[in-house]
VOKE-59388 format. One line per field, with one value per residue (C-alpha): residue number from 1; chain; x, z, y. Coordinates in pm, 1 decimal. Example, Ala and Ser with C-alpha at 12.3 -4.5 7.8 and 13.67 -1.06 7.14 Angstrom:
seq <- 1|2
mol <- A|A
c1 <- 1230.0|1367.0
c3 <- 780.0|714.0
c2 <- -450.0|-106.0
END
This chain:
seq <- 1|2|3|4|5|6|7|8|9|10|11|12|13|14|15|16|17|18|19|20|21|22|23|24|25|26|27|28|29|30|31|32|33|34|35|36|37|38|39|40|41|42|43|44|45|46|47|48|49|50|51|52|53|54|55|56|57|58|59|60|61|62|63|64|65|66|67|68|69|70|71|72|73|74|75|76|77|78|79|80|81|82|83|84|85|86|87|88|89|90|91|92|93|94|95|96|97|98|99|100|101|102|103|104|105|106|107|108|109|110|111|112|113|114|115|116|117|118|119|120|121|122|123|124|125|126|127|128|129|130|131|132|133|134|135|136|137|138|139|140|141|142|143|144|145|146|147|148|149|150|151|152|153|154|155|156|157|158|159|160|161|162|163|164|165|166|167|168|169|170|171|172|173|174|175|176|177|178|179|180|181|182|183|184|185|186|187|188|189|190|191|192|193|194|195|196|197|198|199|200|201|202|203|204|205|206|207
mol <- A|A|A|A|A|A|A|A|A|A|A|A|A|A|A|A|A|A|A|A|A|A|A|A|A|A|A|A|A|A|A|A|A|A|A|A|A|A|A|A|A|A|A|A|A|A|A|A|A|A|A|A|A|A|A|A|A|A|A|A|A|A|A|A|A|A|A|A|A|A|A|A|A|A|A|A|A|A|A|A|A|A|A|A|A|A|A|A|A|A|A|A|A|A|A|A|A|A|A|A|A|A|A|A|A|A|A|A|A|A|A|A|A|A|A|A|A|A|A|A|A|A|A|A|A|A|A|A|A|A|A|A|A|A|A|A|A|A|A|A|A|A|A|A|A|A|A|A|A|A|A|A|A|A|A|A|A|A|A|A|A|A|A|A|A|A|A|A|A|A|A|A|A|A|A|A|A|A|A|A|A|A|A|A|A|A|A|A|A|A|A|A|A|A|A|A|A|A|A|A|A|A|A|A|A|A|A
c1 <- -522.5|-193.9|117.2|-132.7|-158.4|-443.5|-659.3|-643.4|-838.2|-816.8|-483.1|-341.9|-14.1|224.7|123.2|358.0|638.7|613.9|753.4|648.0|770.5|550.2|596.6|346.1|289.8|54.8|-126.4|25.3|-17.1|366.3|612.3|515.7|728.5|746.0|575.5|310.1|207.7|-114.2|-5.8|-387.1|-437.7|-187.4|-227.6|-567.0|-413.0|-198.3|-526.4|-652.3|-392.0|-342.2|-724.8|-707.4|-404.2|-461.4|-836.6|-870.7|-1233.6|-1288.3|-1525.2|-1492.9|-1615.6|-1635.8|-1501.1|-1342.3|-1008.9|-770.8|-712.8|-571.6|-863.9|-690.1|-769.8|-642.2|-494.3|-473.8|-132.7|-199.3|96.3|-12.5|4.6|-250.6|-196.3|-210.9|-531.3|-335.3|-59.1|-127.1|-166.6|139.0|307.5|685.8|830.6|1248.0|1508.0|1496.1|1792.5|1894.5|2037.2|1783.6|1495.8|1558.1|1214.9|1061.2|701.9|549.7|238.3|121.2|-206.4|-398.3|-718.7|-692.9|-810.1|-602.1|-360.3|-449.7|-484.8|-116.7|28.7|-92.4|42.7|422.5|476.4|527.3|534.5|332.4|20.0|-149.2|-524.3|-716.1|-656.8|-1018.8|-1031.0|-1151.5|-1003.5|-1299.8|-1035.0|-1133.4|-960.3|-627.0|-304.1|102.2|237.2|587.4|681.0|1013.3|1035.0|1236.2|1192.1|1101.2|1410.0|1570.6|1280.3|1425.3|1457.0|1364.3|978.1|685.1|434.7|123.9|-2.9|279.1|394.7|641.1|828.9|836.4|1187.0|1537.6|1493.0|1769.6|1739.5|1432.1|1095.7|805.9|576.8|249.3|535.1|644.5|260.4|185.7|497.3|560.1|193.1|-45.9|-195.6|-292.6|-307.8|-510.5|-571.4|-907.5|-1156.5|-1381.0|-1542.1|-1289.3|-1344.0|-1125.9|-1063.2|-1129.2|-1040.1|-1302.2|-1045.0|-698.2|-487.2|-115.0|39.4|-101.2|-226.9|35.4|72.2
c3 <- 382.3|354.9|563.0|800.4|1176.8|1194.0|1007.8|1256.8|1541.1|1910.4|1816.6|2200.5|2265.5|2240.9|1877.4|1833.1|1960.3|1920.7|1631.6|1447.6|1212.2|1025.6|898.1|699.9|499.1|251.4|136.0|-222.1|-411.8|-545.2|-555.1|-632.8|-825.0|-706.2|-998.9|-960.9|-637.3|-678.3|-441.0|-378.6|-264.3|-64.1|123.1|182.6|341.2|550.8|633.2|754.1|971.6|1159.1|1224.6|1397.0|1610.7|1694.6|1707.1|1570.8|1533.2|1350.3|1195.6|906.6|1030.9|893.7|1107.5|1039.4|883.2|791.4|403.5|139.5|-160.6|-474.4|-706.8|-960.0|-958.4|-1212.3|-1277.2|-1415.5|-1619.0|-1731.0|-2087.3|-2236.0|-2341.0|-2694.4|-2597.0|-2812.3|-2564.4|-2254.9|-1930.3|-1704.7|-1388.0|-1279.7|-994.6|-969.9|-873.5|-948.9|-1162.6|-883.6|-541.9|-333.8|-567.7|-534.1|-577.9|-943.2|-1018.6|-1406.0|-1522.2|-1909.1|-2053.3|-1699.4|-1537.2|-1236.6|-1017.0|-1149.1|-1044.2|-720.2|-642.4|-765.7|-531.5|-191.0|-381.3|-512.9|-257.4|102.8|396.3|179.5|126.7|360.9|313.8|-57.4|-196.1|-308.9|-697.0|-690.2|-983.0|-1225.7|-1501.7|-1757.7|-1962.4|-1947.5|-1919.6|-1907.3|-1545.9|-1407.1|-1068.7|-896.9|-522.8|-251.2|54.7|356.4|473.2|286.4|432.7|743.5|1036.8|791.9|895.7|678.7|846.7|609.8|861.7|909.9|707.8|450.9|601.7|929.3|910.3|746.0|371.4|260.8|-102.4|-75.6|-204.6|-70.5|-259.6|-244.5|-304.1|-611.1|-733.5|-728.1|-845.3|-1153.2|-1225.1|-1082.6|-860.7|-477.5|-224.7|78.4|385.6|554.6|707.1|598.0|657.6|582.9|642.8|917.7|1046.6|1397.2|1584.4|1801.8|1964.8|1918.4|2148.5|2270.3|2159.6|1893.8|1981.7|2002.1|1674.3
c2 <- -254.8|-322.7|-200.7|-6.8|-114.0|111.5|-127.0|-435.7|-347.0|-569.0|-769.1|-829.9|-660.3|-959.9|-966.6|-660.1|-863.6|-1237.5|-1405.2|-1735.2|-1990.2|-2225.1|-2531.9|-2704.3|-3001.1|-3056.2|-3364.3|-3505.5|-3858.0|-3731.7|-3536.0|-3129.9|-2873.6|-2527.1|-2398.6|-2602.9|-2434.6|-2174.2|-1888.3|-1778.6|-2164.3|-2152.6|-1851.0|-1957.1|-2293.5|-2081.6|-1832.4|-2144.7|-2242.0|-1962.7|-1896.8|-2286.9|-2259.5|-1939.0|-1990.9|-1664.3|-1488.3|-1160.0|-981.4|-672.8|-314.3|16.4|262.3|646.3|578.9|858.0|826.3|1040.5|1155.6|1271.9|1602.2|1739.5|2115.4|2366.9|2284.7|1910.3|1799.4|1462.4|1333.0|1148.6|777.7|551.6|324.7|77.2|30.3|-230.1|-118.0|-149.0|-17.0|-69.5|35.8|85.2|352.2|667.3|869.7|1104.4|969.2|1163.1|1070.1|770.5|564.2|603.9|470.1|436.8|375.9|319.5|373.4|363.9|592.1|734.5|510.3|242.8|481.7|552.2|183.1|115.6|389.0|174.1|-107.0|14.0|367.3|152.8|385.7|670.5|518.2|337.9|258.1|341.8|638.2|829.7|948.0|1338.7|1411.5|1422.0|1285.2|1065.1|849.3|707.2|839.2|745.2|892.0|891.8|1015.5|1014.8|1054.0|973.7|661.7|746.5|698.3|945.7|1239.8|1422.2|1250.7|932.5|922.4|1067.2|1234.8|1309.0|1588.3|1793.4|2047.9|2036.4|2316.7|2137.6|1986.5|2126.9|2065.6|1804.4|1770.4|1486.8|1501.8|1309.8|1106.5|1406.7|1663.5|1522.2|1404.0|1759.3|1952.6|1670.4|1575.1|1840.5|1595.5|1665.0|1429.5|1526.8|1364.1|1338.0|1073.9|858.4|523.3|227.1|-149.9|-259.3|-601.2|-639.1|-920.2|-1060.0|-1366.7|-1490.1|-1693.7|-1537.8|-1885.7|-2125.8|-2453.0|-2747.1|-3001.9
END
């Protein structure tokens, strides 16, 4: 659900526009180290927060989301991986200036796959990505592509063509999945949950 505005439903328009900072103390018999701090705690803290000042209400819904299902194409080019090796995924820069994002995974299925790509490819993939691949097992993957920003006219568009705009040397994330690893990316719709908010104040309450 991440990076998608399309999966917050009812958020008023100021919320596209106003800007907040938050300060917050917690409760301590002593002094507490940074590394002492559980993240998951304390986003939960901060959850809570917001939901009171802003006495936010909302509710989860499924509702026709557009969302990419991968398949597999004739053309795969993946290699299978050692079962001994851990599972892990990095993401860096790629080699070539116009390829410049590079994403690798070890020893991982294809739907762990699919689920790092929403995770590490910001501004391709935007809700889960469907496994129609039928491929078992796990594999080692590499695929170097380029930021959005580098794409003409520095926007991806997942339903226009790829002939659409004056090739400039980039290649977009489902470009380079299917030319480097035989894997297609295709767009379609399908029931998502979405959050949709029922109630939420413009400002927060006062301290």
């Amino acid at each position: 659900m991440q990076n998608n505005d399309d999966m917050v439903v009812g958020l008023p328009k100021s919320a596209e526009s106003a800007r907040w900072d938050i300060t917050a103390k917690v409760a301590s018999s002593g002094p507490v180290n940074a590394d002492d701090i559980d993240i998951d705690t304390l986003r939960l803290m901060v959850k809570g927060l917001i939901i009171e000042r802003f006495e936010l209400k909302a509710h989860m819904e499924d509702r026709p989301m557009a969302a990419y299902t991968m398949t597999a194409t004739k053309q795969l080019k993946l290699q299978k991986a050692d079962p001994q090796n851990r599972t892990n995924c990095t993401s860096g820069a790629g080699t070539i200036p116009m390829l410049n994002r590079l994403i690798t995974c070890q020893n991982v299925t294809i739907p762990q796959f699919a689920a790092r790509l929403q995770q590490m490819a910001a501004g391709y993939v935007r809700a889960p990505i469907k496994d129609a691949s039928s491929l078992e097992g796990t594999w080692d993957v590499s695929v170097n592509f380029s930021g959005v920003n580098l794409l003409p006219g520095g926007v991806f568009d997942p339903n226009a063509s790829a002939t659409a705009a004056e090739p400039n040397g980039s290649l977009s994330l489902p470009e380079a999945l299917q030319k480097q690893l035989g894997l297609k990316l295709d767009m379609e719709k399908r029931p998502l949950p979405v959050l949709v908010i029922d109630q939420v104040r413009d400002k927060p309450t006062e301290n």
